[in-house]
C-alpha positions in Angstrom: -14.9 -27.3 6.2 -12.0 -24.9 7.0 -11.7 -21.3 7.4 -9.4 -20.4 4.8 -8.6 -23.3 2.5 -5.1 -24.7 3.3 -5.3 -24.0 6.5 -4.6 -27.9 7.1 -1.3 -27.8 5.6 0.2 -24.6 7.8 3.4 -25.5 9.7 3.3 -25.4 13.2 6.5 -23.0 13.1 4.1 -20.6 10.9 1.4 -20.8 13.1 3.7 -20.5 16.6 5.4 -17.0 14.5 1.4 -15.5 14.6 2.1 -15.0 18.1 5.1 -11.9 17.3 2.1 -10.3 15.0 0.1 -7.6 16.3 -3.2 -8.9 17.6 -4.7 -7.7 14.8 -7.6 -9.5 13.3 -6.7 -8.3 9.5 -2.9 -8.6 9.8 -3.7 -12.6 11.1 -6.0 -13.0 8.7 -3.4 -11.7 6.1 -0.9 -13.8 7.5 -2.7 -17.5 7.4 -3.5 -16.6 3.4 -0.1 -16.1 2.6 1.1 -18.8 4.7 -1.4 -20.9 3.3 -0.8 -19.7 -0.2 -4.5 -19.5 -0.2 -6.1 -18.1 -3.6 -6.8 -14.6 -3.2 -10.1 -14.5 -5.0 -11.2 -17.1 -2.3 -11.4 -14.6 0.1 -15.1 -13.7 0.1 -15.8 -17.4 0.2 -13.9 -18.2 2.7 -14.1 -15.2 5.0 -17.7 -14.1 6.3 -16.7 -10.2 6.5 -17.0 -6.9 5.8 -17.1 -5.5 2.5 -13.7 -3.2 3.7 -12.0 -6.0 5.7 -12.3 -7.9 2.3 -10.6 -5.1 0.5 -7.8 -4.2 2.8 -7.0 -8.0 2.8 -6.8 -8.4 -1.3 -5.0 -5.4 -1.1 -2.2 -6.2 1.7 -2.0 -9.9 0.0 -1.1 -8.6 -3.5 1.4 -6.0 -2.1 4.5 -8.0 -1.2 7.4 -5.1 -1.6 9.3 -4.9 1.7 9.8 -1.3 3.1 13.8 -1.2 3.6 13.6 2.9 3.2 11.9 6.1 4.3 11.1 6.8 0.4 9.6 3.1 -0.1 6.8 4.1 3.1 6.0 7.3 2.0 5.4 5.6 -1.3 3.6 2.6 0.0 1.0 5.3 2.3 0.4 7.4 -0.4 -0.3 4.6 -3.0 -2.0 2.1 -0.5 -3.3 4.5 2.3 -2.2 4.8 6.0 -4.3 1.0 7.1 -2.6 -1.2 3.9 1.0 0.2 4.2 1.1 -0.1 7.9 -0.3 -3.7 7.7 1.5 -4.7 5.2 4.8 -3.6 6.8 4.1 -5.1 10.1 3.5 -8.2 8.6 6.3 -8.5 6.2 9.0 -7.6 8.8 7.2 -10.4 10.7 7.4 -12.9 7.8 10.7 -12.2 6.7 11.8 -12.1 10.5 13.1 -8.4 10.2 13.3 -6.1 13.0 10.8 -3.0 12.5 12.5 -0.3 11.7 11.1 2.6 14.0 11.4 5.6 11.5 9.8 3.6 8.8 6.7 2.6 11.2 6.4 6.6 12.4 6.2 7.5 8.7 3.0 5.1 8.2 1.5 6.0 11.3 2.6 9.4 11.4 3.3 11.1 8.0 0.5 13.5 6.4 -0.1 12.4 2.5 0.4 15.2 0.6 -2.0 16.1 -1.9 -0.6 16.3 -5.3 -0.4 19.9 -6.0 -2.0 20.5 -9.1 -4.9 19.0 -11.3 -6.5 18.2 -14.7 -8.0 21.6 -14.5 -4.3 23.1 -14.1 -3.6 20.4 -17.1 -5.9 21.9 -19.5 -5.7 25.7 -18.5 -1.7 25.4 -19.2 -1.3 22.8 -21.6 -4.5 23.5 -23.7 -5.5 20.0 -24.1 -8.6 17.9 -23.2 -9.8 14.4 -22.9 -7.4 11.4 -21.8 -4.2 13.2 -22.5 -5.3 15.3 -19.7 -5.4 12.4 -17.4 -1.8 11.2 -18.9 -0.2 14.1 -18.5 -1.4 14.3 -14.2 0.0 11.0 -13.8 3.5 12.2 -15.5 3.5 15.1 -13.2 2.6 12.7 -10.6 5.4 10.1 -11.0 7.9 13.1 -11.3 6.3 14.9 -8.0 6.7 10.9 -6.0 10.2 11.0 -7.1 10.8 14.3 -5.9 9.8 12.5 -2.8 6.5 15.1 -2.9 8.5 18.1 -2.1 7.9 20.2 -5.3 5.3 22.9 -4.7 2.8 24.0 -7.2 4.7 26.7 -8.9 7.2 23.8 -9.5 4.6 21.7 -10.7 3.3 24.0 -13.6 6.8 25.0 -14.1 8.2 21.3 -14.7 4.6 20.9 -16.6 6.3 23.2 -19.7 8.4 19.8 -20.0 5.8 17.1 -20.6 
């Protein structure tokens, strides 16, 4: 029985382009599912590892979005964390044979993740509302605060609150 089911059917091209991945164990790993076109809730089964290793895998092989900009990897580390976004990357540009793009690779390995700058305690002190709109209402002021590429402060944050 193989390893990762599939594994049989992996072009010798595919496996001769592992060698220009990092030698890291995850980003191989990643690399032979998606190759493979392996079923993603086949993992545990397939793969006798850690409960995190299992988790940064499902989460690198669902994320397919290609970083082409500064924006898209400070969006890709904030959603996906510092580990996913810079594995992700580093394998993408590998599988789409794209040269890695320096700037973008110092923001994942580099860039603090802002905290957003409010919360649902800010939410219900200036809005005067509880329960799930509370919730709704952080993740509007989030989406606005990510396309504001996480510049706005807080006092922008409970000004621009007035609006949703």
């Amino acid at each position: 029985n193989l390893l990762i089911n599939g594994l049989q059917d992996i072009s010798y091209a595919s496996i001769n382009s592992m060698n220009n991945l990092p030698k890291d164990r995850i980003i191989r790993i990643a690399y032979l599912f998606i190759k493979t076109k392996s079923n993603i809730n086949d993992l545990k089964k397939s793969l006798k590892s850690s409960n995190h290793d299992i988790t940064i895998l499902k989460k690198v092989l669902l994320n397919k979005k290609t970083l082409s900009s500064q924006s898209d990897a400070k969006l890709s580390k904030y959603i996906y964390g510092k580990e996913v976004a810079l594995i992700n990357y580093l394998l993408l540009t590998n599988i789409n044979n794209v040269s890695v793009n320096k700037v973008i690779l110092a923001i994942l390995k580099d860039w603090k993740i802002p905290k957003l700058p409010i919360n649902g305690k800010d939410i219900i002190k200036y809005k005067k509302i509880n329960g799930p709109e509370v919730g709704i209402k952080l993740k509007e002021i989030e989406k606005w605060w990510i396309r504001k590429n996480f510049i706005p402060d807080r006092k922008e944050c409970l000004k621009k609150l007035e609006f949703f």
